[in-house]
PyMOL Python script that loads the backbone (N, CA, C, O; Angstrom):
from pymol import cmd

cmd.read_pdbstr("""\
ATOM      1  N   UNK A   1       0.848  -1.183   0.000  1.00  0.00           N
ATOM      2  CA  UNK A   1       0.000   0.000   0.000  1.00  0.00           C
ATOM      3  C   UNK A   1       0.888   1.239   0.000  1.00  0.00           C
ATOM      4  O   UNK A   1       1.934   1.184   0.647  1.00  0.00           O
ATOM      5  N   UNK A   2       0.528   2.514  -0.758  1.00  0.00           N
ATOM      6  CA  UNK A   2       1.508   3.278  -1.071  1.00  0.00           C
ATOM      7  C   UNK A   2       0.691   4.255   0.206  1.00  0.00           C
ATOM      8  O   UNK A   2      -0.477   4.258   0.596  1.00  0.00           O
ATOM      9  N   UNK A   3       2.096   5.171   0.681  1.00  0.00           N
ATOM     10  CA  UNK A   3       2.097   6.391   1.381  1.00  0.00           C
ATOM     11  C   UNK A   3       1.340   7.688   1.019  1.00  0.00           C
ATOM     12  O   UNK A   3       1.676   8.524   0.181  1.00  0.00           O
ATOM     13  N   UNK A   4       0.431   7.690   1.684  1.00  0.00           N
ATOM     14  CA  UNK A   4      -0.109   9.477   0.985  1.00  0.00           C
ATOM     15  C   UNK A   4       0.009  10.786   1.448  1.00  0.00           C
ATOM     16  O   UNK A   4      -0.296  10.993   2.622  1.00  0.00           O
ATOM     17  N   UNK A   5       0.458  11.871   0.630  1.00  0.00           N
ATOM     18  CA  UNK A   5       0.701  13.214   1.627  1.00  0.00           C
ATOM     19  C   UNK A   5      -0.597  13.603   2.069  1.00  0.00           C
ATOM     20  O   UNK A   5      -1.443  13.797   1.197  1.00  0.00           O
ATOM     21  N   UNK A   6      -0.930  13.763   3.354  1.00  0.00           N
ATOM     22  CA  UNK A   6      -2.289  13.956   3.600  1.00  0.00           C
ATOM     23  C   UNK A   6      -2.151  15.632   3.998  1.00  0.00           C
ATOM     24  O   UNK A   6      -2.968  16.199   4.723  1.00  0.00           O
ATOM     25  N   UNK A   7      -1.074  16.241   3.441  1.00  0.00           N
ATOM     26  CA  UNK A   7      -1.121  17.834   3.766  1.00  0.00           C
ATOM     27  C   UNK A   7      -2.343  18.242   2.492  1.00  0.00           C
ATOM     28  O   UNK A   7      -2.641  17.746   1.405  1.00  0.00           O
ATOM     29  N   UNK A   8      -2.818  19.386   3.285  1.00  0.00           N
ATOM     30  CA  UNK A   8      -3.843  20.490   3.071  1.00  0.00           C
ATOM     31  C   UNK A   8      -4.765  19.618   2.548  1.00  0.00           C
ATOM     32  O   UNK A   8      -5.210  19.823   1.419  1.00  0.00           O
ATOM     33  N   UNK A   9      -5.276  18.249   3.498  1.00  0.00           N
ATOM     34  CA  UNK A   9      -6.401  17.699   3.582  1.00  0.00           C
ATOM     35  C   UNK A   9      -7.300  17.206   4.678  1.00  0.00           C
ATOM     36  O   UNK A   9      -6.731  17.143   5.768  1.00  0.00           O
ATOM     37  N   UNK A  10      -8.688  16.804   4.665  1.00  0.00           N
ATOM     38  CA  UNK A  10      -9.542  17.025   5.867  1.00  0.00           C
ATOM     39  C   UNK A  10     -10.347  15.435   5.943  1.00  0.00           C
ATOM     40  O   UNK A  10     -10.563  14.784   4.921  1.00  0.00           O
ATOM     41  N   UNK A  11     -10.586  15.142   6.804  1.00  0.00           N
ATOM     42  CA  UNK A  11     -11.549  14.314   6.370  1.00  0.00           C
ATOM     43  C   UNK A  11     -13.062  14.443   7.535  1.00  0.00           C
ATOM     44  O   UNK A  11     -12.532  14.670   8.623  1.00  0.00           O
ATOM     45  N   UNK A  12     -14.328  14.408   7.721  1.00  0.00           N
ATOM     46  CA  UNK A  12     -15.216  14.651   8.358  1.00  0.00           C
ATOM     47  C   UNK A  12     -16.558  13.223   7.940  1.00  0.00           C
ATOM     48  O   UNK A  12     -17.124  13.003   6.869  1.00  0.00           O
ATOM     49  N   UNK A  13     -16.713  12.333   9.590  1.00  0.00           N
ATOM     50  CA  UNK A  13     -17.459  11.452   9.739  1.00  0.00           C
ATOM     51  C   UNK A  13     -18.600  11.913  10.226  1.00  0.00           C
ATOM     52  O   UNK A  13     -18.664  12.984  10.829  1.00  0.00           O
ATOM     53  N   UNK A  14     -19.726  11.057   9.983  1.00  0.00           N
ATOM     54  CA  UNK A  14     -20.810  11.350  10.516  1.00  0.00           C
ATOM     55  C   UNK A  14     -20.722  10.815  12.285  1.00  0.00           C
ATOM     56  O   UNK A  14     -20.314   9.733  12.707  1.00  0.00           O
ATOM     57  N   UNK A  15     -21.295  12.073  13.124  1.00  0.00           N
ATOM     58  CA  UNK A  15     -21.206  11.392  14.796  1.00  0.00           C
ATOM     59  C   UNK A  15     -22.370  10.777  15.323  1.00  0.00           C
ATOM     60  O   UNK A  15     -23.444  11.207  15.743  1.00  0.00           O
ATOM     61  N   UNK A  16     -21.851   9.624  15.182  1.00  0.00           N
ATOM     62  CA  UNK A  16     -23.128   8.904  16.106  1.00  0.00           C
ATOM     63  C   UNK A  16     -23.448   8.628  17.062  1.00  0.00           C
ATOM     64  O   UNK A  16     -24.399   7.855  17.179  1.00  0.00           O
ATOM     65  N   UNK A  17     -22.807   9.128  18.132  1.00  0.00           N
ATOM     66  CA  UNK A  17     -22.917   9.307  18.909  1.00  0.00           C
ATOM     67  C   UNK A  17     -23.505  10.808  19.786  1.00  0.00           C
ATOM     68  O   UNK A  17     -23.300  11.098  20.965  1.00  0.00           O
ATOM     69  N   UNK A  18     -24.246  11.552  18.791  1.00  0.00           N
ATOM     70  CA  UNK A  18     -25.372  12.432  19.003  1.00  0.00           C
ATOM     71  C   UNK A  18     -26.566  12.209  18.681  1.00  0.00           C
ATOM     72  O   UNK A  18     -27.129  11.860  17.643  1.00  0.00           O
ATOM     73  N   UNK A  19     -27.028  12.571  20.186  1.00  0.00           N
ATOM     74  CA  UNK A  19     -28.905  12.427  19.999  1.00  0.00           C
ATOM     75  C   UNK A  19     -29.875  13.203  19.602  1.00  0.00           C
ATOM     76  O   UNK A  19     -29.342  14.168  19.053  1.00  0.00           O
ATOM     77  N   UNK A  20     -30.912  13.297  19.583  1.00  0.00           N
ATOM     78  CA  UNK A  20     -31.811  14.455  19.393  1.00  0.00           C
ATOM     79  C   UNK A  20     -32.006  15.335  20.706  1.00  0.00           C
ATOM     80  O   UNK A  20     -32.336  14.868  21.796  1.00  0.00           O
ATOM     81  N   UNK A  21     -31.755  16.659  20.445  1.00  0.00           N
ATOM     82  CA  UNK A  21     -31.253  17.575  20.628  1.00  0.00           C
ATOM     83  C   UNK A  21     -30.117  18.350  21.228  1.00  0.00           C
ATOM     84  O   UNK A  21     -29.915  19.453  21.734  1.00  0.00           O
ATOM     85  N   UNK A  22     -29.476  17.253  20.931  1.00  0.00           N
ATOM     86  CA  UNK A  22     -27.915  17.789  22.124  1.00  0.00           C
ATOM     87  C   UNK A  22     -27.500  18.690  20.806  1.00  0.00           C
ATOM     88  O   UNK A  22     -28.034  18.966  19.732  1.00  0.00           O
ATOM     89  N   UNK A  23     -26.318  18.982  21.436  1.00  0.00           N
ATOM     90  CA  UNK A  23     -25.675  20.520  20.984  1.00  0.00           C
ATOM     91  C   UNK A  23     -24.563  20.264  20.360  1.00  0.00           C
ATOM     92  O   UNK A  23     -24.049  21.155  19.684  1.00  0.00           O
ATOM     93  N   UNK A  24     -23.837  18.719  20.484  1.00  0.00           N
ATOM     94  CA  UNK A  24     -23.015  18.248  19.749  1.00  0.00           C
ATOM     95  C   UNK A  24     -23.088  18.084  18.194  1.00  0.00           C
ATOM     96  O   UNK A  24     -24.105  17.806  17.557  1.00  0.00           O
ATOM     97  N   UNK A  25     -21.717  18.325  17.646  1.00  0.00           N
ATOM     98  CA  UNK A  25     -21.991  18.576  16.303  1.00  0.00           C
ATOM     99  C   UNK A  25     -22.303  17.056  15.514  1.00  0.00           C
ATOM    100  O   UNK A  25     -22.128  15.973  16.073  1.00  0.00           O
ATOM    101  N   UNK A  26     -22.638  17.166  14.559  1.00  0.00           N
ATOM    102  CA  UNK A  26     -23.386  16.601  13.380  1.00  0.00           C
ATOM    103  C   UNK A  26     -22.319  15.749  12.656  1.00  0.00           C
ATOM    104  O   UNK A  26     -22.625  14.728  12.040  1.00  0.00           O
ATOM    105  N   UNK A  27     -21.166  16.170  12.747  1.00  0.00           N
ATOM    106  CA  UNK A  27     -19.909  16.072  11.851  1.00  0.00           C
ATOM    107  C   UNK A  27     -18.721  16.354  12.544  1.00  0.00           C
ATOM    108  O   UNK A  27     -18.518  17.334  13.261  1.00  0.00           O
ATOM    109  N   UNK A  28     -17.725  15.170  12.212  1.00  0.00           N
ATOM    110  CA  UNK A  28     -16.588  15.263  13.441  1.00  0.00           C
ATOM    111  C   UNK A  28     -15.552  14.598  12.726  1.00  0.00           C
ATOM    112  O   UNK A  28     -15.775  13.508  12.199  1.00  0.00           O
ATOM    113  N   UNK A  29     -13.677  15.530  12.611  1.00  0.00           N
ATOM    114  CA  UNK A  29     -12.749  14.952  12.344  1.00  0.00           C
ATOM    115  C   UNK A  29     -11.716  15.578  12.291  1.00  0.00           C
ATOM    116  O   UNK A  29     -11.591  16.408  13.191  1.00  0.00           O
ATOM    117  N   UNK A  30     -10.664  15.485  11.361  1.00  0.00           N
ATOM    118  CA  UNK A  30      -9.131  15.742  11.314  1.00  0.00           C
ATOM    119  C   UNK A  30      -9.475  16.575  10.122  1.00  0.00           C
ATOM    120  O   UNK A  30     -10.419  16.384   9.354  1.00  0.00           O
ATOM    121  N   UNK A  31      -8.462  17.651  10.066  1.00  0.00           N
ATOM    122  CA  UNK A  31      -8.169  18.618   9.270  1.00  0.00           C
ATOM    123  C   UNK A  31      -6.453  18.760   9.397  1.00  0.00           C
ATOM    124  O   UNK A  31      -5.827  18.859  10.452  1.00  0.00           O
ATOM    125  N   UNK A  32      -5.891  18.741   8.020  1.00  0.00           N
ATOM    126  CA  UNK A  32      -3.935  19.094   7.850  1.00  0.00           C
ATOM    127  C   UNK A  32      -4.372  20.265   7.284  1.00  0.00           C
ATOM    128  O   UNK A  32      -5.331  20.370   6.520  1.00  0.00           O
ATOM    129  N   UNK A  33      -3.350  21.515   7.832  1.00  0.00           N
ATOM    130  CA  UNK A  33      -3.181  22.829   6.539  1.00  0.00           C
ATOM    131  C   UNK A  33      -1.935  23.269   7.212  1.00  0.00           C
ATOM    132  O   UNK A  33      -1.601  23.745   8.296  1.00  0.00           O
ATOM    133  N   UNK A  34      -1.161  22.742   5.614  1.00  0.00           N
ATOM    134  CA  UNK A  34       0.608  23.487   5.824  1.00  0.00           C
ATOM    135  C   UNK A  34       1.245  22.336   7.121  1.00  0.00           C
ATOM    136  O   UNK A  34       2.118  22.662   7.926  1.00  0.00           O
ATOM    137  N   UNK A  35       0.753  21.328   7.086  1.00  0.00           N
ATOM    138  CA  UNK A  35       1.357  20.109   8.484  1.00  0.00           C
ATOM    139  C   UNK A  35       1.009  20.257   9.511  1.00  0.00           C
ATOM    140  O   UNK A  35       1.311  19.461  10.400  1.00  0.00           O
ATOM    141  N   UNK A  36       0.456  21.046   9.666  1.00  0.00           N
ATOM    142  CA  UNK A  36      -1.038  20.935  11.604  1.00  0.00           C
ATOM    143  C   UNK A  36      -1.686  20.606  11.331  1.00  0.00           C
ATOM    144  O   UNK A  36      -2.351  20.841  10.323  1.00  0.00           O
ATOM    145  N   UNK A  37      -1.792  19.902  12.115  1.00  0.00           N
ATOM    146  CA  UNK A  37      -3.325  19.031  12.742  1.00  0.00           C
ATOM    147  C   UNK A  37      -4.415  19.922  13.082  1.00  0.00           C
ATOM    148  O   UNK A  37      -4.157  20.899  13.785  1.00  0.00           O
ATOM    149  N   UNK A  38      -5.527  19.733  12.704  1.00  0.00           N
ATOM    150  CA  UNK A  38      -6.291  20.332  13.495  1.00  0.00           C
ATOM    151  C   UNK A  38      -7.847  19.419  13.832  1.00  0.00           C
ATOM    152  O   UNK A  38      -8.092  18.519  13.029  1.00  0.00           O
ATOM    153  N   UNK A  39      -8.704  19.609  14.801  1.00  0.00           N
ATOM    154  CA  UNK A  39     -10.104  18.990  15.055  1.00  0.00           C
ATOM    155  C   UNK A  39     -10.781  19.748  13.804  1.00  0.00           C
ATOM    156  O   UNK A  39     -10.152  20.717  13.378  1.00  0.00           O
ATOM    157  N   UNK A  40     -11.970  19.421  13.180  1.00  0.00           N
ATOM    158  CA  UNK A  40     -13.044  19.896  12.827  1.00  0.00           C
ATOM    159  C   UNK A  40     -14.425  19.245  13.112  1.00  0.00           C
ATOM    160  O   UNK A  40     -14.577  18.041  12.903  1.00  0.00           O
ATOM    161  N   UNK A  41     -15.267  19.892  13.507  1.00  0.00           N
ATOM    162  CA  UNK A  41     -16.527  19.729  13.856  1.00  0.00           C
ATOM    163  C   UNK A  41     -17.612  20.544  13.196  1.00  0.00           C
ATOM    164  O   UNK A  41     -17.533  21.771  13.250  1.00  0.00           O
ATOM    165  N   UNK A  42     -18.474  20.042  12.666  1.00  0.00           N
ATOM    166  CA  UNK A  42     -19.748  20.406  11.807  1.00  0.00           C
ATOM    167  C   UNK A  42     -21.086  20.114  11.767  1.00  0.00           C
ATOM    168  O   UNK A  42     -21.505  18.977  11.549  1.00  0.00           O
ATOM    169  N   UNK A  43     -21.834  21.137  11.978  1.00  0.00           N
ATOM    170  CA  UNK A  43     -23.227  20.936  12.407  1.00  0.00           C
ATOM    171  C   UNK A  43     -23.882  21.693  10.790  1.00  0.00           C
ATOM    172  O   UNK A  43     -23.475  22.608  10.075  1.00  0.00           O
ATOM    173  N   UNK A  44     -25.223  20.633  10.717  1.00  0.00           N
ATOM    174  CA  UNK A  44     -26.085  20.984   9.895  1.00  0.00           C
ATOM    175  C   UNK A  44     -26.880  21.859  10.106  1.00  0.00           C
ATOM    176  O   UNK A  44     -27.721  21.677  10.986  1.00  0.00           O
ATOM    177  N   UNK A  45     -26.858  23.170   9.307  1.00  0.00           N
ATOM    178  CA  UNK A  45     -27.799  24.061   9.805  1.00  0.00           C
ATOM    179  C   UNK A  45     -28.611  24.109   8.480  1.00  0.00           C
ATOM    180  O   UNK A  45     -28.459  23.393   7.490  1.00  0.00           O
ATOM    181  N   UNK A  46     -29.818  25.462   8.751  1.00  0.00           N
ATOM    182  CA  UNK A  46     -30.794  26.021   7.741  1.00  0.00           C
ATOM    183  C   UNK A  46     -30.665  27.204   8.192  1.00  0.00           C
ATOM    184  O   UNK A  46     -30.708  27.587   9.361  1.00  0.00           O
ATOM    185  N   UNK A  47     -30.422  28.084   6.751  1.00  0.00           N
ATOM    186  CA  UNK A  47     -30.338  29.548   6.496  1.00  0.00           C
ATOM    187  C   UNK A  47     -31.961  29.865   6.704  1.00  0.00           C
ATOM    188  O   UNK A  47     -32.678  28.895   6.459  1.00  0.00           O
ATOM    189  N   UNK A  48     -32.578  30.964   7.080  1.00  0.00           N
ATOM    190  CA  UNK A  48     -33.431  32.081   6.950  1.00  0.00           C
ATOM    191  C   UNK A  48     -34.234  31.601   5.857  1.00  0.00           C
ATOM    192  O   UNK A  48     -35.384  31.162   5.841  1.00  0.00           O
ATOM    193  N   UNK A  49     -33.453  31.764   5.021  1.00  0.00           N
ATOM    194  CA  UNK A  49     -33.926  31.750   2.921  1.00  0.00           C
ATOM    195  C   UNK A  49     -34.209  29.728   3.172  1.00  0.00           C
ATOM    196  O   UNK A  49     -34.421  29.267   2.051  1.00  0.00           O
ATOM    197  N   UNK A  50     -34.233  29.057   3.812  1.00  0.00           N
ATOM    198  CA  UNK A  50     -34.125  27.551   3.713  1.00  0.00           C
ATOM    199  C   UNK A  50     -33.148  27.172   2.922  1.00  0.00           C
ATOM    200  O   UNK A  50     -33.614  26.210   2.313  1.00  0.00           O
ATOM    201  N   UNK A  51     -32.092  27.349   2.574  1.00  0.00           N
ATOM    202  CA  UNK A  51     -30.855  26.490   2.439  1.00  0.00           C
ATOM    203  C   UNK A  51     -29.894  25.927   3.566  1.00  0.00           C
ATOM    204  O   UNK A  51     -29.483  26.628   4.490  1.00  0.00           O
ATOM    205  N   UNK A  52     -29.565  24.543   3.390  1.00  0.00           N
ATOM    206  CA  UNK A  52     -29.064  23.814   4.199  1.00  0.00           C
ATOM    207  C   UNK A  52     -27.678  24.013   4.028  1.00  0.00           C
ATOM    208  O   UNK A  52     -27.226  23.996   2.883  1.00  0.00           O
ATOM    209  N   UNK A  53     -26.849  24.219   5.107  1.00  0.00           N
ATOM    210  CA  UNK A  53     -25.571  24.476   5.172  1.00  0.00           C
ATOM    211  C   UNK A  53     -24.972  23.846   5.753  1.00  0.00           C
ATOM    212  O   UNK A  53     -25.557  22.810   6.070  1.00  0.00           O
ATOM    213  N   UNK A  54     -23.350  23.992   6.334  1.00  0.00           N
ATOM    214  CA  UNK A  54     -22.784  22.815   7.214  1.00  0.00           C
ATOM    215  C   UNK A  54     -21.743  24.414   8.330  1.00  0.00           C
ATOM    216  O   UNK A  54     -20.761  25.116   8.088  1.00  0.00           O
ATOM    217  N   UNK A  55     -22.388  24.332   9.096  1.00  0.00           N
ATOM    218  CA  UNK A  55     -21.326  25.234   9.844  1.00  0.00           C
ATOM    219  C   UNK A  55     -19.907  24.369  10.623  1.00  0.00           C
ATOM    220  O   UNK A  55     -19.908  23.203  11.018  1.00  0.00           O
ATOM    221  N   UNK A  56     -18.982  25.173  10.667  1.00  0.00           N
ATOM    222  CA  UNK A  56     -17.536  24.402  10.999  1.00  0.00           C
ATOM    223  C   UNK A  56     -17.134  24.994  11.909  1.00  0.00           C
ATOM    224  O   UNK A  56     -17.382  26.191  12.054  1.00  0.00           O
ATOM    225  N   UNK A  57     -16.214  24.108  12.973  1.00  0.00           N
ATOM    226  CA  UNK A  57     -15.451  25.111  13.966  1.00  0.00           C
ATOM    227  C   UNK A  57     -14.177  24.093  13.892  1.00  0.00           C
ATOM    228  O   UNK A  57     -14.410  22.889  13.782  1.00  0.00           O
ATOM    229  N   UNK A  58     -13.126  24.462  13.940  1.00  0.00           N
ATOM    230  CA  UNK A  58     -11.865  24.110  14.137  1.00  0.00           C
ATOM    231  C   UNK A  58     -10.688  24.833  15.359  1.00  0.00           C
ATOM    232  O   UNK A  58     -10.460  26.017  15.611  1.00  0.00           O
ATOM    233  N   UNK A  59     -10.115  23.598  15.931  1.00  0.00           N
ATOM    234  CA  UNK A  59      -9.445  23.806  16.720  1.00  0.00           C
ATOM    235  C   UNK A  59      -8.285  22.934  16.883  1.00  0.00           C
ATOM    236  O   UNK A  59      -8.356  21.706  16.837  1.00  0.00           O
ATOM    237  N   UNK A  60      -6.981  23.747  17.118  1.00  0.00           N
ATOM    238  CA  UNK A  60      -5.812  23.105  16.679  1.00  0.00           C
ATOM    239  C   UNK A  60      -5.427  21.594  17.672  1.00  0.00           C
ATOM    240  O   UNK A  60      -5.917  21.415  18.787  1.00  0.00           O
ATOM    241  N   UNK A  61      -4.588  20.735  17.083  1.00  0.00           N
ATOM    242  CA  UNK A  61      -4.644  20.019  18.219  1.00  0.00           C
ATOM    243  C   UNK A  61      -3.195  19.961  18.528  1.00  0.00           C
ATOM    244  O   UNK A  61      -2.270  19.951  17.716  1.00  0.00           O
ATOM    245  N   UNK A  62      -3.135  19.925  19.845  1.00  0.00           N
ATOM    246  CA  UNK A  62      -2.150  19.955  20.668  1.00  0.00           C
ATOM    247  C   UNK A  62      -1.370  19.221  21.599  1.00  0.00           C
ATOM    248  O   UNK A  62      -1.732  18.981  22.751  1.00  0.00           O
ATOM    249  N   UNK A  63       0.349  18.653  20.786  1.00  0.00           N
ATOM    250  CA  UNK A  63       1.022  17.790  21.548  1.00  0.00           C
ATOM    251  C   UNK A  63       0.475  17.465  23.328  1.00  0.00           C
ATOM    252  O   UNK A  63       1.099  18.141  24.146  1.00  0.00           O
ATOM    253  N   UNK A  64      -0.210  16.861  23.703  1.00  0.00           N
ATOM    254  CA  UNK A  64       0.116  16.492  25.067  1.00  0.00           C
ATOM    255  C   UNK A  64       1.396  16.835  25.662  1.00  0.00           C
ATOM    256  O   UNK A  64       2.572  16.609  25.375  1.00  0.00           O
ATOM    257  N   UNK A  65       0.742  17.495  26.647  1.00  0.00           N
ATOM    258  CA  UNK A  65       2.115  18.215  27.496  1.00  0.00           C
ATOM    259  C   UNK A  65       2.724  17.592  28.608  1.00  0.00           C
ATOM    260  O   UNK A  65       2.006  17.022  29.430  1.00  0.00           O
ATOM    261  N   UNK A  66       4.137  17.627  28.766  1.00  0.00           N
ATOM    262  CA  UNK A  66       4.638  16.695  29.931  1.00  0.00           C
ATOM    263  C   UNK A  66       4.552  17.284  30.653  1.00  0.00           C
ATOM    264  O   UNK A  66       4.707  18.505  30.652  1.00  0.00           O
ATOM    265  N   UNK A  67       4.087  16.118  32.089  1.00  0.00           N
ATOM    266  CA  UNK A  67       3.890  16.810  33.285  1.00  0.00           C
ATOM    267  C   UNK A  67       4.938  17.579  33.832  1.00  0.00           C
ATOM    268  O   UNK A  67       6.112  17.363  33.531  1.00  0.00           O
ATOM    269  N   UNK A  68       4.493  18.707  34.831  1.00  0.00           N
ATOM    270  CA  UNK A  68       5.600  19.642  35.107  1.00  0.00           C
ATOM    271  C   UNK A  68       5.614  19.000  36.560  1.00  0.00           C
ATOM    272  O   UNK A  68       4.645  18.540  37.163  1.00  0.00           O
ATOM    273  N   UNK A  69       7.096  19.082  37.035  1.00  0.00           N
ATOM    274  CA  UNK A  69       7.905  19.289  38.320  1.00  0.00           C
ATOM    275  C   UNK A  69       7.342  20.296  39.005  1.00  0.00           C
ATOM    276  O   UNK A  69       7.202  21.447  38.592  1.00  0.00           O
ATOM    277  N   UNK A  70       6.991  19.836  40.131  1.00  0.00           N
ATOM    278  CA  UNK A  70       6.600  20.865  41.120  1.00  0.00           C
ATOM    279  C   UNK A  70       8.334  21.916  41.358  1.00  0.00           C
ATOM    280  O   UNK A  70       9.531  21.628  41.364  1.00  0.00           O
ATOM    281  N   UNK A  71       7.667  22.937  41.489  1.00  0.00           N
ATOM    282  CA  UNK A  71       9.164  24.249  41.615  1.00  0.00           C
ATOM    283  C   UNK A  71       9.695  23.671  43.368  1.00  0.00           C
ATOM    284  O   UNK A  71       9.033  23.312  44.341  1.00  0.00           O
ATOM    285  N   UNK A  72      11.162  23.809  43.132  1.00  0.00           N
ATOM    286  CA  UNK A  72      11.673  23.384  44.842  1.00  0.00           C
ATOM    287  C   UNK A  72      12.610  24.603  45.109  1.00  0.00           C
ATOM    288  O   UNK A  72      13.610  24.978  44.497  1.00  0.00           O
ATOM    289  N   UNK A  73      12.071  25.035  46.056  1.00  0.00           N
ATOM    290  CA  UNK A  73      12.763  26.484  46.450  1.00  0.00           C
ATOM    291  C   UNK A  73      14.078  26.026  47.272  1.00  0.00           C
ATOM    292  O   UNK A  73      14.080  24.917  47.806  1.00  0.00           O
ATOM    293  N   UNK A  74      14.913  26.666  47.347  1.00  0.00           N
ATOM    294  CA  UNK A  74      15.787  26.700  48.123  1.00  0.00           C
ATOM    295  C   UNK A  74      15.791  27.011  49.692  1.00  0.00           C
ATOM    296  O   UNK A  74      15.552  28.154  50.081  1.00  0.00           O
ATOM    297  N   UNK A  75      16.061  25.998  50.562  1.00  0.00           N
ATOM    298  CA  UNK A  75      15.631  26.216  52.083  1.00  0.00           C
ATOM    299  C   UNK A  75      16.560  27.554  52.414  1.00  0.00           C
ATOM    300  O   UNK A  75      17.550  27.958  51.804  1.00  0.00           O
ATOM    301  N   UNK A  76      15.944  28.070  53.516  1.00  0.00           N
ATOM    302  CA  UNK A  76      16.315  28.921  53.975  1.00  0.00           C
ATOM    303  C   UNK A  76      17.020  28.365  55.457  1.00  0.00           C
ATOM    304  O   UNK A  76      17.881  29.013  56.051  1.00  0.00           O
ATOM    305  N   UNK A  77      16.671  27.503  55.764  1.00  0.00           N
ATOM    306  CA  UNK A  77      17.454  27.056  56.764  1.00  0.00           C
ATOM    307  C   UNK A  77      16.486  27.294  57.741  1.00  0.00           C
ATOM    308  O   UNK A  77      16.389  26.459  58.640  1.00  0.00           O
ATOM    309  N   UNK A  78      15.633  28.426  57.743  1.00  0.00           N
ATOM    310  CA  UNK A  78      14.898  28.452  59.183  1.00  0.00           C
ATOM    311  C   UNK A  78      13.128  27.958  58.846  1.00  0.00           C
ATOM    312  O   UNK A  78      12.358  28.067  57.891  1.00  0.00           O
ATOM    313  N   UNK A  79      13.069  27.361  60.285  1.00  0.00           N
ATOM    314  CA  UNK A  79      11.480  26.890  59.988  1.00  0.00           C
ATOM    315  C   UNK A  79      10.372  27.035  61.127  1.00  0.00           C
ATOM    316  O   UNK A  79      10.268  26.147  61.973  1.00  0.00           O
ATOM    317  N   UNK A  80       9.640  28.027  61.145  1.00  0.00           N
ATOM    318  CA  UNK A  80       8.976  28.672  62.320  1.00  0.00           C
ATOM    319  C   UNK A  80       8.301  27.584  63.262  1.00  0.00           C
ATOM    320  O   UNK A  80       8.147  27.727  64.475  1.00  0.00           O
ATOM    321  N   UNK A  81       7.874  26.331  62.422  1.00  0.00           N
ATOM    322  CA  UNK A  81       7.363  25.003  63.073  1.00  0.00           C
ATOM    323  C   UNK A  81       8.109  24.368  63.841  1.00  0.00           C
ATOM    324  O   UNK A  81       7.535  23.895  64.822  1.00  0.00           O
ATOM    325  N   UNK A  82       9.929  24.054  63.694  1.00  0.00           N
ATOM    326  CA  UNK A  82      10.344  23.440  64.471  1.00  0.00           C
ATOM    327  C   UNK A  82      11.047  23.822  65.757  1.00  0.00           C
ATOM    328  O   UNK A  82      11.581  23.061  66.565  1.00  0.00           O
ATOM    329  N   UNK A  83      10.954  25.083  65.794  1.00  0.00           N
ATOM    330  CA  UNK A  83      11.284  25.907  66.653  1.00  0.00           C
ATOM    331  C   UNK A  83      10.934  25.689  68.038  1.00  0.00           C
ATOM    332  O   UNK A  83       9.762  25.326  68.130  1.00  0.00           O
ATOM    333  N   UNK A  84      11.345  25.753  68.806  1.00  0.00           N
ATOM    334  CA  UNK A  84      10.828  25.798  70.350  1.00  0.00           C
ATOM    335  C   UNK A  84      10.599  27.166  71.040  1.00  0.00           C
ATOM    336  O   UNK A  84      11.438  28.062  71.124  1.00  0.00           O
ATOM    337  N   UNK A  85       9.527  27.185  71.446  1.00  0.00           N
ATOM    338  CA  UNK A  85       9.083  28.494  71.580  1.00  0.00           C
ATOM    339  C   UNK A  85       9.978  29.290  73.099  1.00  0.00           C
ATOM    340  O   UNK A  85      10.076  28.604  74.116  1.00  0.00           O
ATOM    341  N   UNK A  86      10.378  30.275  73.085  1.00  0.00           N
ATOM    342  CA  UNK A  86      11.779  31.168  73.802  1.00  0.00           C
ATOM    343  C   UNK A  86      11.098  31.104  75.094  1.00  0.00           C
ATOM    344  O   UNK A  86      11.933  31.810  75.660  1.00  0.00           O
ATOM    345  N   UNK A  87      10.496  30.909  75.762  1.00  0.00           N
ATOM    346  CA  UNK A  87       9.759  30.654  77.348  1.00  0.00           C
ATOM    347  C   UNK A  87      10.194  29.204  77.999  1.00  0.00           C
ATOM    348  O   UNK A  87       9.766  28.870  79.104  1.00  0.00           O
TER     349      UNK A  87
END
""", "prot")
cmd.dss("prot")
cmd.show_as("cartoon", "prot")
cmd.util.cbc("prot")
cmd.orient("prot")
């Protein structure tokens, strides 16, 4: 099976996993432009005038980020807790 450049191409499935009337879109997938990735999602609408349209929203997708290290300050040497109180 040969390799395909899938730059500045999209592809969009039907979601079936939406019911009647949720708010989830209609249409759901991958979009390349220029080698990003991006989500696309598409809902079937009707214009005013009754023409049927497909509205789109896209949003980039984004490497998973490695978890961050909590920051470790440098002790100061003194610690008001272990202190014994001057009495």
């Amino acid at each position: 099976m040969a390799d395909f450049d899938n730059t500045n191409r999209g592809v969009l499935f039907v979601n079936d996993k939406k019911e009647p009337g949720d708010k989830k879109p209609d249409r759901t997938g991958s979009l390349n432009v220029d080698g990003v990735e991006y989500f696309i999602d598409g809902w079937i609408r009707k214009s005013q005038a009754g023409a049927t349209f497909l509205s789109l929203s896209v949003k980039r997708k984004q490497a998973a980020k490695p978890a961050q290290k909590p920051v470790q300050r440098p002790s100061s040497g003194f610690d008001d807790f272990d202190n014994d109180p001057p009495f």
